[in-house]
C-alpha positions in Angstrom: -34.4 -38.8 42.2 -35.4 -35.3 42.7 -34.3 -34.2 39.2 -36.0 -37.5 37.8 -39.3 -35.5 39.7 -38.7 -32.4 38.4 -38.2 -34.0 34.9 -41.1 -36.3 35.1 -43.6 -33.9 36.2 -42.4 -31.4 33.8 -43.4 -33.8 31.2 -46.4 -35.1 32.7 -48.0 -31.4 32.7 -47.1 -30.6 29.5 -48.3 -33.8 27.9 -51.2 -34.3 29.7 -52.8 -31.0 28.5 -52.0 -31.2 25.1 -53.1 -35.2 25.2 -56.6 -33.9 25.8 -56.9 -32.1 22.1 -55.5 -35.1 20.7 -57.8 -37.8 22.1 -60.4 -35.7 21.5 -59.3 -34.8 18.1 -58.7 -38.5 17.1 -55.5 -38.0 16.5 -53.5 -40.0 19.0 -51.2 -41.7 17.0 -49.6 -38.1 15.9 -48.2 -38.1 18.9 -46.9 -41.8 18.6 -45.4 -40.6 14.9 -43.7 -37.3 16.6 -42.5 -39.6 19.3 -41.1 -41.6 16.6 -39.7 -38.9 14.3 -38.3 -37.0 17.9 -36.2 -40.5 18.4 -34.8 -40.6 14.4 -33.7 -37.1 14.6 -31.8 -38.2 17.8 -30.6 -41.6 15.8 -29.3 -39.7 13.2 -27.8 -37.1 15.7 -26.1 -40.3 17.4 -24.5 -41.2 14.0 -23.4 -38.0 12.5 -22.1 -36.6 16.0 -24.3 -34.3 16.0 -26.3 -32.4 18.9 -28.7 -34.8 20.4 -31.4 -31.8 21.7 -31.1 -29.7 18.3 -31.6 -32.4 15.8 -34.3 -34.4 17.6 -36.4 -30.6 18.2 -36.2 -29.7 15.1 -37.3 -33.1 13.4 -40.2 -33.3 15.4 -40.6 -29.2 14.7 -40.6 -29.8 11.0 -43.2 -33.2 11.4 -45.7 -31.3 13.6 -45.8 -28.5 10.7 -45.9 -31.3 8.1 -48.7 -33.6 9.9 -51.0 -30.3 10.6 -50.7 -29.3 7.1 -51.6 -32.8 6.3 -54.9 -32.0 8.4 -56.3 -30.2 5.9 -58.8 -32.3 3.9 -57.7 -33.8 1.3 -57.8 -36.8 -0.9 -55.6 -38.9 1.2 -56.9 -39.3 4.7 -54.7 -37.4 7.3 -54.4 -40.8 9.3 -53.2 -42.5 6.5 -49.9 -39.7 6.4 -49.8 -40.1 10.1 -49.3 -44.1 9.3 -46.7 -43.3 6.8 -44.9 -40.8 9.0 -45.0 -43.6 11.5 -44.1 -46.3 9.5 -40.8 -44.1 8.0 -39.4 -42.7 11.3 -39.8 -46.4 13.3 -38.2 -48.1 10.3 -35.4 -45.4 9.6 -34.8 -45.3 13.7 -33.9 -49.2 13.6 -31.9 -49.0 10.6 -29.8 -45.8 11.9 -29.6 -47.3 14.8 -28.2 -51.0 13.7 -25.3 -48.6 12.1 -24.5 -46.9 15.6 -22.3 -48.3 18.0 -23.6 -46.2 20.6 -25.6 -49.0 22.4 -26.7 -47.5 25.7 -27.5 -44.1 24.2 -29.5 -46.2 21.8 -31.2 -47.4 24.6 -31.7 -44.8 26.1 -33.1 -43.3 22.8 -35.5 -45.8 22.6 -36.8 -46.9 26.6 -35.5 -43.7 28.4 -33.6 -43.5 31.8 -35.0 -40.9 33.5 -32.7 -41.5 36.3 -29.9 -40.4 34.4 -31.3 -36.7 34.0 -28.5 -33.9 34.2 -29.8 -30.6 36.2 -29.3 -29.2 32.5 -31.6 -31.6 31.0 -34.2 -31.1 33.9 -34.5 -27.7 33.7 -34.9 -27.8 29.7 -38.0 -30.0 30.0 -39.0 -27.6 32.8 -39.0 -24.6 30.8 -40.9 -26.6 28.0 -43.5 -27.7 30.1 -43.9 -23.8 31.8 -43.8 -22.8 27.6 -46.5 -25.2 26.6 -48.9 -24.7 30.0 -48.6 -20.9 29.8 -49.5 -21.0 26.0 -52.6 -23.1 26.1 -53.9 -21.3 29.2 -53.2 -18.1 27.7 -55.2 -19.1 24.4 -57.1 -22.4 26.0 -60.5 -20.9 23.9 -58.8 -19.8 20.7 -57.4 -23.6 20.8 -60.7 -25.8 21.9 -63.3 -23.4 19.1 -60.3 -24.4 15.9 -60.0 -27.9 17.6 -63.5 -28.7 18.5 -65.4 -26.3 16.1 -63.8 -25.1 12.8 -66.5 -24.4 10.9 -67.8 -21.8 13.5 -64.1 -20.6 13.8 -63.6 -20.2 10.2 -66.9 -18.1 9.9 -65.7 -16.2 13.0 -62.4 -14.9 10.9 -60.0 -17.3 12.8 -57.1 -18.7 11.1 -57.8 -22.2 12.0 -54.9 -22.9 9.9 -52.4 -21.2 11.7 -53.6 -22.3 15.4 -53.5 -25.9 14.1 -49.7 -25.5 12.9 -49.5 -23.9 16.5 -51.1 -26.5 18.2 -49.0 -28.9 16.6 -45.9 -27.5 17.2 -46.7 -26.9 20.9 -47.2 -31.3 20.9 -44.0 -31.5 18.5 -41.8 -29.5 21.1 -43.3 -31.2 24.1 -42.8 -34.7 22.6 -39.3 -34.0 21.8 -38.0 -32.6 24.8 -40.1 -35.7 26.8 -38.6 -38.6 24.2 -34.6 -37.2 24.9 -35.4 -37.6 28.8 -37.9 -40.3 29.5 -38.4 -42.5 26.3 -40.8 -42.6 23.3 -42.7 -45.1 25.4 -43.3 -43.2 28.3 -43.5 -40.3 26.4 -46.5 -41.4 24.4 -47.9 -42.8 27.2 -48.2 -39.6 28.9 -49.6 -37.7 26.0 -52.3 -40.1 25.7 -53.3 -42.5 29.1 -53.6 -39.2 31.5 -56.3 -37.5 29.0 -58.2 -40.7 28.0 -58.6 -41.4 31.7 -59.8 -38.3 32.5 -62.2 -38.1 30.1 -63.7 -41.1 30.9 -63.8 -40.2 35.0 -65.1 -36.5 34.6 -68.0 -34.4 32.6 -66.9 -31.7 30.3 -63.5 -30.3 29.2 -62.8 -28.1 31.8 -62.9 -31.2 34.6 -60.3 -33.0 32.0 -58.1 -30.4 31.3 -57.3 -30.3 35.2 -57.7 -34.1 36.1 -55.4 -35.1 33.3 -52.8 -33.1 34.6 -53.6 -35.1 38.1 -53.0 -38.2 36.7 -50.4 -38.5 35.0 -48.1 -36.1 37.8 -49.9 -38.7 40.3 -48.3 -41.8 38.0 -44.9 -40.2 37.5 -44.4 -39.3 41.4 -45.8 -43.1 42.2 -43.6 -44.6 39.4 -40.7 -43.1 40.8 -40.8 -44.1 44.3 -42.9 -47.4 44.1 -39.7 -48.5 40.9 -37.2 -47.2 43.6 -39.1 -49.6 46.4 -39.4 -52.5 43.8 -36.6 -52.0 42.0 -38.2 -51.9 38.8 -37.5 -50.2 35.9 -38.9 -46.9 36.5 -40.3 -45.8 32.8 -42.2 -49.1 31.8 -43.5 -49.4 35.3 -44.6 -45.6 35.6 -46.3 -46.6 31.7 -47.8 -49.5 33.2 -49.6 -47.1 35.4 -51.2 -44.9 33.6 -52.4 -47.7 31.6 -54.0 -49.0 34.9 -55.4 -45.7 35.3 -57.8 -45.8 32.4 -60.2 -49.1 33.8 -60.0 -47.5 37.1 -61.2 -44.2 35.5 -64.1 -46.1 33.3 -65.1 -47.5 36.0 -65.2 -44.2 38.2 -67.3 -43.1 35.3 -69.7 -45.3 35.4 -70.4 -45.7 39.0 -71.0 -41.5 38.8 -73.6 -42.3 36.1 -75.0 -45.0 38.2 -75.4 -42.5 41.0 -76.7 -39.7 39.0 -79.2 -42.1 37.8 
């Protein structure tokens, strides 16, 4: 249990944070296709023998440079390459997979067991998550002006380019390291749930980019014990969760607007 915490919250923090540029950004089902693409690269890791972190990092590496590239405007839409991307890796994940004979590691590719973390695994996903926080603090305005304002970035001799690809990676190596421990399920439920809750309880980025944090640790901790209490299964109940977060948090909203009003 207390390297399923230490796991847990490790991805919760990282996730949280980085699910506030991506709701904001419109761009939640990247996270969804890199959740997708992290559990191929583990697939095909599965069925070629190879190693299960390496493979699944650097697929998701290589589709967070791919889908930030594909941000660029073009012809196509960027959503419809994120649609592809997630189309491909869900398709290609079930198709490796029906050739494995590695069930419960299949299982675990797909649904997660966060109970079944190694110290070596939980203090991987630690150091991700201290890699990722430490980064966006450290260049939190750089990120929110090429996120939120390009144009004005672009003008202002910013590389929005570059901080996208960064950006993007930072999400592809988070979503990796959280799919190989908890799940794609829980994992994109953390990169997404936590932020869209916050922003709908609090005014202005500053109050999300702390209470999304909040949540989702607050939802991991709870999952773990109240799944332990229940025995339930600790990822889809932790997921449910957070998804019960988000009414709760509208409705906090609205009551605050009420009483402003």
């Amino acid at each position: 249990m207390r390297l399923a915490a230490v796991t847990g919250v490790g991805a919760a923090l990282a996730l949280s944070v980085l699910g506030v540029y991506m709701v904001l950004k419109r761009v939640v089902f990247v996270g969804l296709t890199l959740a997708n693409v992290a559990t191929l690269g583990a697939a095909l890791a599965l069925a070629l023998h190879w190693p299960l972190h390496l493979c699944s990092v650097l697929a998701t590496v290589a589709a967070a440079v791919a889908l930030a590239v594909a941000a660029a405007p073009r012809r196509v839409p960027a959503e419809a390459v994120v649609g592809w991307g997630f189309a491909a890796a869900s398709a290609l994940t079930v198709l490796v997979l029906a050739r494995t004979s590695a069930d419960g590691d299949a299982m675990r590719l797909l649904f997660g067991n966060v109970l079944a973390i190694s110290r070596l695994e939980a203090a991987l996903m630690a150091a991700v998550a201290v890699l990722v926080v430490a980064v966006h603090v450290a260049f939190a305005r750089r990120f929110v002006l090429v996120v939120f304002d390009p144009e004005t970035a672009r003008a202002a001799g910013i590389a929005t380019g570059a901080w996208t690809v960064l950006l993007y990676l930072t999400v592809g190596s988070a979503t990796a390291a959280a799919v190989h421990e908890t799940g794609a399920l829980l994992a994109f439920a953390l990169l997404t749930l936590p932020a869209t809750a916050a922003l709908l309880a609090t005014r202005g980025l500053t109050a999300a980019f702390l209470a999304a944090p909040a949540i989702a640790v607050t939802a991991v901790v709870a999952g773990l014990l109240l799944s332990f209490a229940w025995d339930l299964p600790t990822g889809p109940f932790t997921v449910a969760l957070l998804a019960a977060a988000v009414p709760l948090a509208g409705m906090i909203g609205r009551l605050r607007r009420r009483a402003r009003g």
